[in-house]
N, C-alpha and C positions, 0 to 999 in steps of 0.2 A: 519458396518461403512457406514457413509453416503458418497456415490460415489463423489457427488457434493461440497465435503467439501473438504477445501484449505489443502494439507499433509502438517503437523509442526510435527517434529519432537521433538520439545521441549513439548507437551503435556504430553511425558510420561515422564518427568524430575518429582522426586519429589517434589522441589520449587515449580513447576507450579500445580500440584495436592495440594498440602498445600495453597497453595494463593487462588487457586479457592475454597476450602471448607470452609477458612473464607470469601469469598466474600458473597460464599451461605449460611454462619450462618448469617450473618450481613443485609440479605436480599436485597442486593443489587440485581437488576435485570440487564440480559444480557443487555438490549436496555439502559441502565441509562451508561453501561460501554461503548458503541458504540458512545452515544450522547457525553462521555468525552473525546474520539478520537480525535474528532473538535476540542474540547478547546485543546489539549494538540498542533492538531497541526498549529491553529491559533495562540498562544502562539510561537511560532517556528516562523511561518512567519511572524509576527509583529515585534519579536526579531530583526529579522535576517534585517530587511529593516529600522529598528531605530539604529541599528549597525553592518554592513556585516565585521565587523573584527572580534576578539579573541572570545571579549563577545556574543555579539550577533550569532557567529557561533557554540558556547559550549552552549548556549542556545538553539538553534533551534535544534542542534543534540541531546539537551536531548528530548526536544520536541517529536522529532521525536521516539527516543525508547521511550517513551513513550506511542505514540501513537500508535505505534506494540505492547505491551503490552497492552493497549487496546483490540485490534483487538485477540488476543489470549485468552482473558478470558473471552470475550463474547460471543464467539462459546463455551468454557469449561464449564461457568456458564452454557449455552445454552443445554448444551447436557448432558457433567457428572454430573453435576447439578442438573437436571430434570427441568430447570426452561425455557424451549422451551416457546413463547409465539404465539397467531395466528398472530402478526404482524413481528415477528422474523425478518422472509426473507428482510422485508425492510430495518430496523436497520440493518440488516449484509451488505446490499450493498447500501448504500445513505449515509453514515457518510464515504464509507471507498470513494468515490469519489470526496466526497465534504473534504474531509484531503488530497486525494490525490493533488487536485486542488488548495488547500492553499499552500501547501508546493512547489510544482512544479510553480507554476506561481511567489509567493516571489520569488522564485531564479532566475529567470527570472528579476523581479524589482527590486533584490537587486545588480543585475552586470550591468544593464543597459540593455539591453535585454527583455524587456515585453514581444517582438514578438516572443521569439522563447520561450521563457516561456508557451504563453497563448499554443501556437503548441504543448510543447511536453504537456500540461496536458492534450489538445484532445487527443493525441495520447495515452495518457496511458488511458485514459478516455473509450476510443474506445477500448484497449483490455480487458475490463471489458465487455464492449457492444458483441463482437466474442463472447466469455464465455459465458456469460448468455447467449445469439441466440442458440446457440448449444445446450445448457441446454431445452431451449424453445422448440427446436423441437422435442426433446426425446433424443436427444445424452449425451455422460458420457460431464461434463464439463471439459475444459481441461486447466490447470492451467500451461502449459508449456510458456518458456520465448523464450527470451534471456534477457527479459526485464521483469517479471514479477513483482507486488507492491513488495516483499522483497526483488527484485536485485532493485527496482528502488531506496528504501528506503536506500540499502546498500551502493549504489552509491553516494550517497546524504549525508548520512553521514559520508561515509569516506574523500568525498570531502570538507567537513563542516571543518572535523580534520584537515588537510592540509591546510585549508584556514586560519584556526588559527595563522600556523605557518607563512604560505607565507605572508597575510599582515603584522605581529609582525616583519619579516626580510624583506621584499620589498614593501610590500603597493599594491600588485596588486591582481588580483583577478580570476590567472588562470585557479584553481582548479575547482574552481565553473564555469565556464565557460565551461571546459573539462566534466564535469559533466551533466549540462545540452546538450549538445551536444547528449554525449552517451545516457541521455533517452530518449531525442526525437526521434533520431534513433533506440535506441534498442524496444521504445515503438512502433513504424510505422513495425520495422520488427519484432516484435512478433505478432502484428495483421494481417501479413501473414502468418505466422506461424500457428496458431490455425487456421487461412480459413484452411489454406489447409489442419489441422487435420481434420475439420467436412468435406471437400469436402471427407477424405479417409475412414469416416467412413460411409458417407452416400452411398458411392461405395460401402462400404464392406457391408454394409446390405442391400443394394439393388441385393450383387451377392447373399448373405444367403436366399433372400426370392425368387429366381429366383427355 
């Protein structure tokens, strides 16, 4: 298994082995299911900023599983597949940034808040940057949170559901608010988080090679 690879647990789900081997009859390639990330989660943040109530927020939230289904069957196509390609590596990490950045900054423009939108998608942006750096210099990459894409994702759309209800009953737009909050934070403290994993492992191999 490839060390550098994101752990999902759902790969060994039967669904997700059955989906991925029609994707690989039908000859879809991994990069074609990366490039439909964006749309799915452009789709999401257009939704969500032409209607930050019911619709527009069951819209985005599909979006958004969508676009993690994406992000799952282009590593599966990618690997159980056999269908690896030599531009891979960038398809796996340039759509999952530029999705991240859609969906994160809409939220931001659809409560009124750009500024701390455009913030937290540097900051999630940046714990992609730690990862890869770590990866870069020979270290295992380290996919630990408190904020990682699938808690930022989880966060996001559980506050999508909630937002549902709270404008249908009040018209306001707490959830989403409480939301963005916690990934700008929890994305700023997971990019200390991973420093300080690579600072303990570049100690620990620097005591191993002593």
């Amino acid at each position: 298994m490839d060390d550098n690879r994101r752990p999902i647990k759902t790969r060994s789900a039967g669904w997700a082995k059955h989906l991925t081997d029609l994707l690989v009859k039908r000859d879809i390639s991994p990069n074609q299911i990366s490039v439909a990330s964006i749309a799915f989660a452009l789709a999401g943040a257009v939704a969500l900023n032409i209607d930050n109530g019911l619709v527009g927020s069951i819209i985005c939230a599909v979006g958004i599983q969508l676009r993690l289904l994406c992000n799952l069957f282009d590593g599966m196509v990618a690997i159980e597949g056999g269908k690896k390609s030599d531009i891979g590596s960038l398809y796996n990490e340039f759509p999952d940034r530029i999705a991240d950045s859609l969906l994160i900054i809409a939220l931001g423009y659809a409560i009124g808040h750009a500024d701390l939108g455009w913030f937290a998608a540097l900051a999630a942006a940046l714990t992609a940057y730690v990862r890869v750096f770590g990866g870069s210099i020979g270290l295992k990459q380290s996919f630990m949170g408190p904020m990682a894409k699938q808690h930022r994702m989880a966060v996001m759309t559980g506050a999508l559901v909630l937002n549902a209800l709270e404008t249908s009953l009040y018209g306001t737009h707490y959830s989403l608010l409480i939301a963005l909050i916690v990934i700008a934070a929890g994305s700023a403290a997971t990019c200390v988080t991973r420093t300080l994993a690579i600072s303990r492992q570049l100690k620990g191999n620097a005591h191993v090679d002593q």
